[in-house]
N, C-alpha and C positions, 0 to 999 in steps of 0.2 A: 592281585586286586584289579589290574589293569586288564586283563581276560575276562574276568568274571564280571565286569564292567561292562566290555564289548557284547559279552551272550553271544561269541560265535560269531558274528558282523564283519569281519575282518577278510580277509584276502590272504595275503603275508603278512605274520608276525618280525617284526624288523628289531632287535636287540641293539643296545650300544654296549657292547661288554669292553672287556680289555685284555691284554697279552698280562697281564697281572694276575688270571685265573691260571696261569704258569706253576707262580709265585706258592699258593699254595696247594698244589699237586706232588703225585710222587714223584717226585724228580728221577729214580730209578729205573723209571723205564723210558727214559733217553740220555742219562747222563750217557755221552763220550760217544755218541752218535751225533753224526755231523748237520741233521736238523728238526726240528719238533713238527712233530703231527699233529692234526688237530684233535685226536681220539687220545691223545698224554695227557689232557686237562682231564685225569682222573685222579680222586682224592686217598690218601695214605689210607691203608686199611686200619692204623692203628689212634685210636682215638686220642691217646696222648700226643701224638705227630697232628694230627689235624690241629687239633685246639693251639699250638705251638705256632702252627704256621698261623691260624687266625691272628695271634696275640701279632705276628709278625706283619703280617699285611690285611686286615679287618677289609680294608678297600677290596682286595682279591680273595675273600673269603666269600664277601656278599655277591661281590657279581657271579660268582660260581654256582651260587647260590640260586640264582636267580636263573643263571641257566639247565640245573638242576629243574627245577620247577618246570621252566619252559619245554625242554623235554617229555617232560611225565606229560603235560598238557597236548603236545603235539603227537604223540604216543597214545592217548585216550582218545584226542578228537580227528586224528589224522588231519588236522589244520598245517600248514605250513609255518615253519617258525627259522629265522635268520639269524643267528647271533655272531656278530662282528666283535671279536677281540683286538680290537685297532692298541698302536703303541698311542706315546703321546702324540695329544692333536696338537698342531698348531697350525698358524694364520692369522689373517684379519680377527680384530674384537678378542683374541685369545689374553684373558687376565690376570693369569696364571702367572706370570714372570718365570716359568722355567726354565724358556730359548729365546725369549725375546729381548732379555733384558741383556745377553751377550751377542747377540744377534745386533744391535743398535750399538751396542759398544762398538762391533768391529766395526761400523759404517765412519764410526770418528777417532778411528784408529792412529790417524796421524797426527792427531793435537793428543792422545792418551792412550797409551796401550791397553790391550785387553788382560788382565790378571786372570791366570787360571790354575785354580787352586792345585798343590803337588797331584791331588788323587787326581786329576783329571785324566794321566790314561787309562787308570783303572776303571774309570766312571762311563759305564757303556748306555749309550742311548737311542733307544727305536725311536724316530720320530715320524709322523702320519701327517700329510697335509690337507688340511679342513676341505678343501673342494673337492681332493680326490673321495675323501669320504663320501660328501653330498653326492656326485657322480656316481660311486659304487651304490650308495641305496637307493638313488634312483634310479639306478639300473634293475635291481633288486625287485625294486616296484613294479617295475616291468615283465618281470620274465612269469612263464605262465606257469612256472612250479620250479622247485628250490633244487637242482644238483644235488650231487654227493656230499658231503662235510668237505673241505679242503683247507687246508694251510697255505696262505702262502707270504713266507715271511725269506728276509734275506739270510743266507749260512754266516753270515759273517755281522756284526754289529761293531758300528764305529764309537768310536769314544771321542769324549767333550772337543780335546782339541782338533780332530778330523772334521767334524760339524764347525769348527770355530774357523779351521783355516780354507774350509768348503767358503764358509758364507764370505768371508775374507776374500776369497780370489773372485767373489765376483763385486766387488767393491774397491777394487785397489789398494787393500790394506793388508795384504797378507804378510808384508814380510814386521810390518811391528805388531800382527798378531802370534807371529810365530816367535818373535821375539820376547812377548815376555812372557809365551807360554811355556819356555823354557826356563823363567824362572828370574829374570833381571830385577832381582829386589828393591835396588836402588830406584827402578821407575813404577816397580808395584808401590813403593812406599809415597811416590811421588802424587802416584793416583789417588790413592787411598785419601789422602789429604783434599788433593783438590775436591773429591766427590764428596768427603766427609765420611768416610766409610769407616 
């Protein structure tokens, strides 16, 4: 709608998509290779697999979706078209509470340990920070025509408590975050209480 809006006015088309168009892809053609391309966000050929993964992630169904489209549009109009699959954003104003709310934790670490649920090494998180963002699409804005597709994501993704005892060492509190991200009941119970949780 947003195209057909503009009638062609545009310069660079600039997308905010996400690493969620992953999510519902054939996962087949990278399982067990050691990083994703940006040409893998292609969808199951089989229709009961698609509709599966929708039910599974709608958020990553739609933005695919949407890059689907933008394609076709940049394909008919040879317009340039940018789609960024960024992980979570965070930063300033971010209202989300997904990192911020253990992210503050670990700043008062030493009056309260940080609690971090058993999954947490299982619990793997890409995180993107908001400026680096604005700096890439302003740069984006800049350039006088778009590159090849590229990816560039890390081979390795950290889980909860790597981000928890990251932000921890630069605050002085790592060792009672690491402390009760190992599981010290007796002062998760303790917390719990004081926060009301």
């Amino acid at each position: 709608a947003s195209l057909n809006g503009l009638r062609g006015r545009y310069g660079t088309y600039i997308y905010i998509s996400t690493d969620s168009v992953y999510e519902v892809s054939d996962s087949s053609l990278w399982q067990g290779l050691p990083s994703v391309s940006e040409d893998f966000a292609v969808r199951p050929k089989e229709r009961q697999r698609v509709a599966l993964l929708k039910k599974k992630d709608t958020y990553g169904h739609n933005k695919l979706a949407v890059e689907e489209i933008l394609r076709e549009q940049a394909n008919a109009t040879g317009r340039p078209v940018a789609c960024l699959r960024l992980a979570d954003v965070i930063g300033p104003f971010d209202d989300t509470d997904r990192f911020w709310t253990y992210f503050w934790w670990t700043q008062v670490a030493g009056q309260h340990p940080v609690l971090v649920d058993p999954t947490g090494p299982t619990q793997r998180m890409n995180l993107t920070f908001v400026e680096d963002v604005a700096a890439a699409v302003s740069r984006l804005l800049l350039c006088a025509r778009i590159a090849e597709p590229q990816c560039s994501a890390q081979s390795r993704t950290a889980d909860l408590h790597e981000h928890l005892s990251s932000s921890a060492s630069v605050s002085a509190s790592r060792d009672k975050t690491e402390a009760a991200a190992t599981g010290n009941l007796e002062a998760q119970e303790s917390l719990f209480r004081a926060f009301n949780l």
